[in-house]
C-alpha positions in Angstrom: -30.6 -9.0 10.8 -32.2 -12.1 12.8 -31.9 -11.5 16.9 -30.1 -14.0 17.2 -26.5 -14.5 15.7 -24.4 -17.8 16.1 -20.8 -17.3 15.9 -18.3 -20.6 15.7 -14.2 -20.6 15.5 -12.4 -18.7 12.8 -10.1 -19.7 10.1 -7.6 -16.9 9.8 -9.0 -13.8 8.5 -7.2 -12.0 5.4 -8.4 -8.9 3.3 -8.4 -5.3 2.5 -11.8 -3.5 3.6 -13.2 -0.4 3.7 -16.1 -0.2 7.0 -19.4 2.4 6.9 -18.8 6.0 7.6 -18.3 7.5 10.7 -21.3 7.7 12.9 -20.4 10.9 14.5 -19.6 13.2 11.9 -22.9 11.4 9.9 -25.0 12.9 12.7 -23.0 15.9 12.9 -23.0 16.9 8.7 -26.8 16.5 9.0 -27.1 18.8 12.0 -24.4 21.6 10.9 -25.4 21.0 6.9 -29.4 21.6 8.0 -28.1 25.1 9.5 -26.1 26.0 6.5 -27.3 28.5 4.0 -27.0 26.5 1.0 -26.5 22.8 -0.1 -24.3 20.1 1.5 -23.1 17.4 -0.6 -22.5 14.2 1.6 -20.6 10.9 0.4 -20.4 8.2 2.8 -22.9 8.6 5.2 -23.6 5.9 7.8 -27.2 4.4 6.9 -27.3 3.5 10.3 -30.6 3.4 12.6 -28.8 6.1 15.1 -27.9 8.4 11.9 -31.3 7.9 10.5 -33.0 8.9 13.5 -31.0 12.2 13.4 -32.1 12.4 9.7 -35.7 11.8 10.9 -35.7 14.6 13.1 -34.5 17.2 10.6 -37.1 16.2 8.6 -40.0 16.4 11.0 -37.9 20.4 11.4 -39.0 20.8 7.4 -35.3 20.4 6.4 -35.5 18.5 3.3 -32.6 15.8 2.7 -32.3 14.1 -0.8 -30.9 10.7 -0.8 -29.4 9.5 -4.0 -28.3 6.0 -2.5 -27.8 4.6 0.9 -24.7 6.6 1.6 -24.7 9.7 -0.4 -27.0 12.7 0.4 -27.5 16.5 -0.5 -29.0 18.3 2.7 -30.9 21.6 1.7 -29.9 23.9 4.7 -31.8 26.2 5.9 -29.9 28.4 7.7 -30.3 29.4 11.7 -33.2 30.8 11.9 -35.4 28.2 8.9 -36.2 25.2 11.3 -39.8 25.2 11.7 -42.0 23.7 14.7 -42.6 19.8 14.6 -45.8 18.7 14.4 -45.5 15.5 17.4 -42.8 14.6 19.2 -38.9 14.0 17.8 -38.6 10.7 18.1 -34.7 10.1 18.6 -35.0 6.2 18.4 -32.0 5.4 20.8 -29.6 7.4 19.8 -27.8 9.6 22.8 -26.4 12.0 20.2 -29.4 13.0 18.0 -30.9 14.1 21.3 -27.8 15.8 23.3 -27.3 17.6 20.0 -30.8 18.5 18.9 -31.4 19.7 22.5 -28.4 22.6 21.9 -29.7 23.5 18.7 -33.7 23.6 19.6 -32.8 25.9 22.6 -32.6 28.7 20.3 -35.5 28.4 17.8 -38.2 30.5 18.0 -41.0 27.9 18.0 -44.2 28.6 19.4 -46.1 27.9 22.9 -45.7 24.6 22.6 -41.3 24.2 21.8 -40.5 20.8 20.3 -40.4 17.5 22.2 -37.0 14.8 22.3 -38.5 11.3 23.1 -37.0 7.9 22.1 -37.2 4.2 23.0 -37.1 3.1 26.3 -33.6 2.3 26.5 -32.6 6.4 25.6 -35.1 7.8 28.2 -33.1 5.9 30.8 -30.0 7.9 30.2 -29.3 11.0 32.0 -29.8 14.3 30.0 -28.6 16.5 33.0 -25.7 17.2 31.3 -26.7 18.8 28.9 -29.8 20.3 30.3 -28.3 23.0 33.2 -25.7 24.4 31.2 -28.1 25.1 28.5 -30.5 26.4 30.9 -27.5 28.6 32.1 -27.6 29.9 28.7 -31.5 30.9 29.0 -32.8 28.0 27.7 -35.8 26.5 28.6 -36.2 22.8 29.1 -38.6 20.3 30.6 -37.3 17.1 31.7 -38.4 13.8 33.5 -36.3 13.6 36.5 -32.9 14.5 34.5 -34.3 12.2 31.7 -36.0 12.6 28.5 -38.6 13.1 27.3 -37.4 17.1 27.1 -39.5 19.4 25.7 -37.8 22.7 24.8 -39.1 25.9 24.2 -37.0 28.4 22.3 -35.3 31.2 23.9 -33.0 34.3 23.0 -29.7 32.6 24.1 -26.4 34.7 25.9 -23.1 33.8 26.1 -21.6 31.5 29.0 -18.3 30.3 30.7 -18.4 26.7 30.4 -16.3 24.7 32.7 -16.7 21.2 32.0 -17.0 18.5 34.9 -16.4 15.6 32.5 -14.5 15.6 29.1 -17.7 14.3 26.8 -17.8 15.8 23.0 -21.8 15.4 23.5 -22.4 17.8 25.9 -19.2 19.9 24.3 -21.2 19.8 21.1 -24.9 20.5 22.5 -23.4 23.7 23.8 -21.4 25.0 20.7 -24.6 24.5 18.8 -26.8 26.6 21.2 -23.7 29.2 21.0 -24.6 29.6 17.2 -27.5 31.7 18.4 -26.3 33.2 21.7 -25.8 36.9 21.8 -22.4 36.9 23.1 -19.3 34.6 23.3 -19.5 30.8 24.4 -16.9 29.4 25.9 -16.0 25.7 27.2 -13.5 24.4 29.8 -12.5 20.8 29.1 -11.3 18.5 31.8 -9.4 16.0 29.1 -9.6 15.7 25.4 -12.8 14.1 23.9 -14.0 13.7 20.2 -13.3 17.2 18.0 -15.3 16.8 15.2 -17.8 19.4 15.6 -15.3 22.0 15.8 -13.6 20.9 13.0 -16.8 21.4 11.1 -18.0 24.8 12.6 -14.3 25.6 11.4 -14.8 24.4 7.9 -18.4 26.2 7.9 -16.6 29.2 8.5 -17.8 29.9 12.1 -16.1 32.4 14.4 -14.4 29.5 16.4 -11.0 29.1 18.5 -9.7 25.9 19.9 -6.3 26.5 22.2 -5.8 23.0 23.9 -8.9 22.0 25.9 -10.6 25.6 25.5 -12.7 26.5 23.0 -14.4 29.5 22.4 -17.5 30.6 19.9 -18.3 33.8 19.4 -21.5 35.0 17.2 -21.0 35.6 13.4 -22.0 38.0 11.0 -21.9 35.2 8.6 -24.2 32.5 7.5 -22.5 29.0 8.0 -21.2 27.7 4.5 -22.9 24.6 3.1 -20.3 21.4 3.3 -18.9 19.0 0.8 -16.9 16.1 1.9 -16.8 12.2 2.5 -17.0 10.7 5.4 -14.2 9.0 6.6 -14.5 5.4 7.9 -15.0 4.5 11.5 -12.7 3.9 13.7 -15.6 2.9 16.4 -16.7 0.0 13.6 -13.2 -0.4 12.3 -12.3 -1.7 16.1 -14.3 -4.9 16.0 -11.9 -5.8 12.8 -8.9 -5.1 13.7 -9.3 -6.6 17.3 -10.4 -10.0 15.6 -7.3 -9.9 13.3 -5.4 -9.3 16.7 -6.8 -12.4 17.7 -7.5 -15.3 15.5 -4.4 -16.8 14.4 -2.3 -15.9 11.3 -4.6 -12.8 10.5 -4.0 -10.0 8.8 -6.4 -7.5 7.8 -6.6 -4.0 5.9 -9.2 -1.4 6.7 -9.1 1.1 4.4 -9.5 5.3 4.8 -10.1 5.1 8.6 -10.5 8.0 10.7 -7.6 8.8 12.5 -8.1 11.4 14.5 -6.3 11.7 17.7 -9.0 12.0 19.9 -10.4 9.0 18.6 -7.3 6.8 18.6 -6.7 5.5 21.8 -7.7 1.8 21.2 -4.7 1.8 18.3 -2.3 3.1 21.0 -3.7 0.5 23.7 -3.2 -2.2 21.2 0.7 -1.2 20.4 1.3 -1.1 24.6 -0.4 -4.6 24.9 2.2 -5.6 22.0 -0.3 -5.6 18.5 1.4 -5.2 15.6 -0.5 -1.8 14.3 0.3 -0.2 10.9 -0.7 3.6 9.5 -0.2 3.8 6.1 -1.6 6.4 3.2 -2.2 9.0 5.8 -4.1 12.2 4.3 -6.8 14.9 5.1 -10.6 13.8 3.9 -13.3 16.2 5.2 -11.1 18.0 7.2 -10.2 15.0 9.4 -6.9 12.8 9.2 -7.7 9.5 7.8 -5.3 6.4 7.2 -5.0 2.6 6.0 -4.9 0.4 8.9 -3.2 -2.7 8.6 -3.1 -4.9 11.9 -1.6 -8.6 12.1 -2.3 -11.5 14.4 -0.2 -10.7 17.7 0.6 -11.9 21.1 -0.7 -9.8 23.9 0.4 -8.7 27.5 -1.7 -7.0 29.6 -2.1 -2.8 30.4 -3.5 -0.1 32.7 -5.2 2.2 30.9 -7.0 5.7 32.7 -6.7 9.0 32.3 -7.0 11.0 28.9 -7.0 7.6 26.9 -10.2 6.6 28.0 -12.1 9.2 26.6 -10.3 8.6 23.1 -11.3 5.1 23.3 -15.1 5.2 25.4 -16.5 3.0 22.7 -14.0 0.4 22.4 -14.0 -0.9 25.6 -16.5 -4.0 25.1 -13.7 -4.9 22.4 -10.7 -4.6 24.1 -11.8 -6.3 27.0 -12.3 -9.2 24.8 -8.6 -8.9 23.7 -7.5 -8.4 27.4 -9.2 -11.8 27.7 -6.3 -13.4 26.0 -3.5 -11.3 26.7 -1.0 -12.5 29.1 -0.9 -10.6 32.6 -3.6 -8.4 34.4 -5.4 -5.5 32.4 -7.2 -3.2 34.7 -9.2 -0.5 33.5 -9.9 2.9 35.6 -11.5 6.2 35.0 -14.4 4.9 32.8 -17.7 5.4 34.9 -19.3 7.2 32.1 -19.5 3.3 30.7 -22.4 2.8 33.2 -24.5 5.1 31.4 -24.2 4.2 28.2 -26.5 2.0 25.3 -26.6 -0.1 29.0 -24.7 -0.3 32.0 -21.4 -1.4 29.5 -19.1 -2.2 32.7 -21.8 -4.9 34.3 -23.2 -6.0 31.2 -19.4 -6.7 29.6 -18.3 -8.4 33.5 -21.9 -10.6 33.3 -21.2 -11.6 29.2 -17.5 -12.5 29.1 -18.0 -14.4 32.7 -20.5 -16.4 30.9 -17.4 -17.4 28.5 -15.3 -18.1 30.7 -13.3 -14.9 30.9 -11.6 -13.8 34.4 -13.5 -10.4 34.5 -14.0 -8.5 37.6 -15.7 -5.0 38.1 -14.7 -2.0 39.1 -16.8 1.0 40.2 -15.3 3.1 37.0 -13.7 0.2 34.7 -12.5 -3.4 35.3 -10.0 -5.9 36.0 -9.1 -8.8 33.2 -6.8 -11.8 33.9 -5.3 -13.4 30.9 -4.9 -15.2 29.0 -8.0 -17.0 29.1 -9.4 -19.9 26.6 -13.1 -18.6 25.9 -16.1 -21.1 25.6 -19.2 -21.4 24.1 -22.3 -20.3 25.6 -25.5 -18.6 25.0 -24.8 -14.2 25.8 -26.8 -11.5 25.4 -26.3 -7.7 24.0 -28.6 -5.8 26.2 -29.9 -4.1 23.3 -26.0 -2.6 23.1 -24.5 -2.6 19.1 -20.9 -2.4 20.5 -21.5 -5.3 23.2 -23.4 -7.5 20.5 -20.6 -7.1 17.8 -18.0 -7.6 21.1 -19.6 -10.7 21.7 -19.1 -11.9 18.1 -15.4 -11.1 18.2 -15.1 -13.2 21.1 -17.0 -16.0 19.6 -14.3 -16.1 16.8 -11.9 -17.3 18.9 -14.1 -19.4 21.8 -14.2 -23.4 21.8 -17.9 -24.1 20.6 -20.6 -21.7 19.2 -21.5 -18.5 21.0 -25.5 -17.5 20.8 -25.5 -13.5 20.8 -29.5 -12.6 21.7 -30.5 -9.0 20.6 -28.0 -9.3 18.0 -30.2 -6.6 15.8 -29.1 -3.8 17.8 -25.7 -4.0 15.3 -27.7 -2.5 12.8 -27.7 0.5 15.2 -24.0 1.7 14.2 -22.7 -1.1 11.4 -25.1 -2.2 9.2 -23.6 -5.0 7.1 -21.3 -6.4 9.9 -21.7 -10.0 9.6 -21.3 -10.0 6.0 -18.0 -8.1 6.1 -16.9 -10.0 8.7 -17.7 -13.6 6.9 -15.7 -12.0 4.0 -12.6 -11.9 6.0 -12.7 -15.4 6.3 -10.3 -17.3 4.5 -12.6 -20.4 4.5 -15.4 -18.7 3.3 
């Protein structure tokens, strides 16, 4: 994709789709499949640059994946204990995940003198990596940092058990630690604040790991069994599907189908935003895929009033925001957003960078310390905006230009590529102009 992307008005948009795989539980069958003792077989992977950073890494560990097209895999696991030293650096592009994840499973390999190294592009070592770093170095793990940053370099350590308590519901850090607990000594348990993403337990489960969720506590304890190999297809995204069904939401006499969506509950909170805010929202063919729930998701052009939204339902929706605040932009009322300061710390500073891009539309957009305040409904403009090198704010900013008077230049556009590789072209054959 160009860095630059030009987005003019919509005709309605009508179809029945089907989006790229989810981008968690691609990065999360590689990790869990290259521990496995045995072959995974993987349909729908997300060919993304995130995922195949992640798929990088395991190969630099001497796991061998075998691609037989862009979106089905095997993965050859080598069980706990077959990772083998790297010989440079991991280079985890700008992927948050590959890293926080990684990090939990290198702090139990028995690597020599020199551990393995997490590095990435300039805009990952600016995260913070303290979450993940002094509860696995409660767990005996050592880890060199940069000032609670990456570059981390970890050497390999026997591993105990710990007592988790969680200061912020994140399924990152949740799932850094439940990897390091494969190889602790004794039980690991975690303490959530709120519900966030469940996907890694859902696989340990299906792997046949000695795990036991009871609301927000889940506990690990070691197994006298390898972890079976996987074989499943990846439902769609939800985090992808969003951008979709927000335009249909919006452009005029819309209606739009995504097909086998991810449904899982604590990844559904934009669908339930959308109903409060008065969307017309529509599950249909729900089933099981991969051990996850997974639906048909029909929405249809709708007027909107504004919402609060906080507590639990942030977490369920932390990716979606830079798209709902675009449909807050045209709902009628005040939407205010709270409890979402983990948005500062994202791909970029999500709460300044959305507030600084919509203003430059015309929206009526005010920050908050932890979220933000919308006035609607608002008639959007054209204008030149920016992605900060953020996939969710550049594809955001195309949504927006849908419905704006005049053309809106997105710079940086080629971040998109980074979680939904083939974007503009599904989104051009929505059109009913086309």
């Amino acid at each position: 994709m160009s860095n630059k992307l030009t987005v003019s008005p919509s005709a309605p948009l009508r179809g029945c789709i089907r989006v790229p795989g989810d981008k968690s539980i691609s990065h999360r069958v590689l990790l869990l499949g290259s521990l496995a003792e045995g072959d995974s077989q993987v349909g729908g992977f997300l060919p993304s640059g995130d995922c195949l950073a992640t798929l990088a890494c395991l190969q630099s560990l001497s796991v061998e994946i075998e691609t037989h097209d862009a979106t089905t895999l095997t993965v050859h696991g080598r069980g706990l204990q077959g990772l083998r030293e790297p010989s440079g650096p991991l280079n985890c592009a700008r992927s948050g995940t590959t890293m926080r994840l990684l990090a939990g499973i290198l702090a139990g390999q028995a690597f020599g003198v020199s551990g393995a190294t997490l590095t990435g592009e300039p805009q990952l070592l600016r995260r913070p990596m303290h979450r993940i770093t002094e509860p696995l170095r409660r767990m005996g793990a050592e880890i060199e940092d940069t000032d609670g940053h990456a570059p981390l370099t970890i050497r390999g350590r026997s591993l105990h058990g710990y007592d988790h308590t969680l200061t912020v519901a994140s399924a990152q850090v949740k799932s850094a630690l439940l990897l390091a607990g494969l190889y602790a000594d004794g039980p690991t348990t975690i303490r959530q604040p709120g519900p966030a993403r469940d996907h890694t337990e859902r696989m340990l489960t299906a792997m046949g790991a000695t795990i036991e969720v009871s609301d927000l506590t889940i506990a690990l304890a070691p197994s006298p069994s390898p972890l079976a190999p996987l074989s499943l297809t990846i439902p769609a995204d939800i985090s992808s599907a969003a951008f979709l069904l927000v335009a249909a939401v919006l452009v005029p006499d819309s209606e739009v189908i995504v097909e086998g969506v991810g449904v899982n509950p604590t990844r559904t909170g934009l669908l339930d935003v959308l109903r409060a805010m008065g969307a017309e929202v529509v599950l249909e063919n729900k089933r099981e895929q991969g051990n996850e729930p997974v639906a048909d998701v029909t929405v249809r052009a709708s007027d909107l009033v504004g919402v609060e939204i906080g507590g639990d339902t942030v977490v369920r929706m932390i990716d979606e925001f830079p798209v709902l605040a675009v449909a807050a932009t045209q709902a009628h009322g005040t939407t205010v957003v709270r409890g979402a300061a983990d948005l500062r710390v994202k791909e970029t500073d999500r709460i300044a960078a959305v507030v600084a891009e919509l203003r430059a539309l015309g929206a009526r957009i005010d920050p908050l310390p932890d979220g933000f305040i919308i006035e609607g409904p608002t008639p959007l403009h054209g204008a030149a905006a920016d992605s900060h090198g953020d996939h969710r704010l550049a594809m955001a900013l195309a949504v927006a230009g849908l419905i704006a008077e005049g053309k809106v230049l997105i710079g940086n556009a080629e971040c998109i590529a980074d979680s939904f590789p083939g974007f503009v072209g599904l989104m051009r054959g929505l059109t009913t102009d086309r």
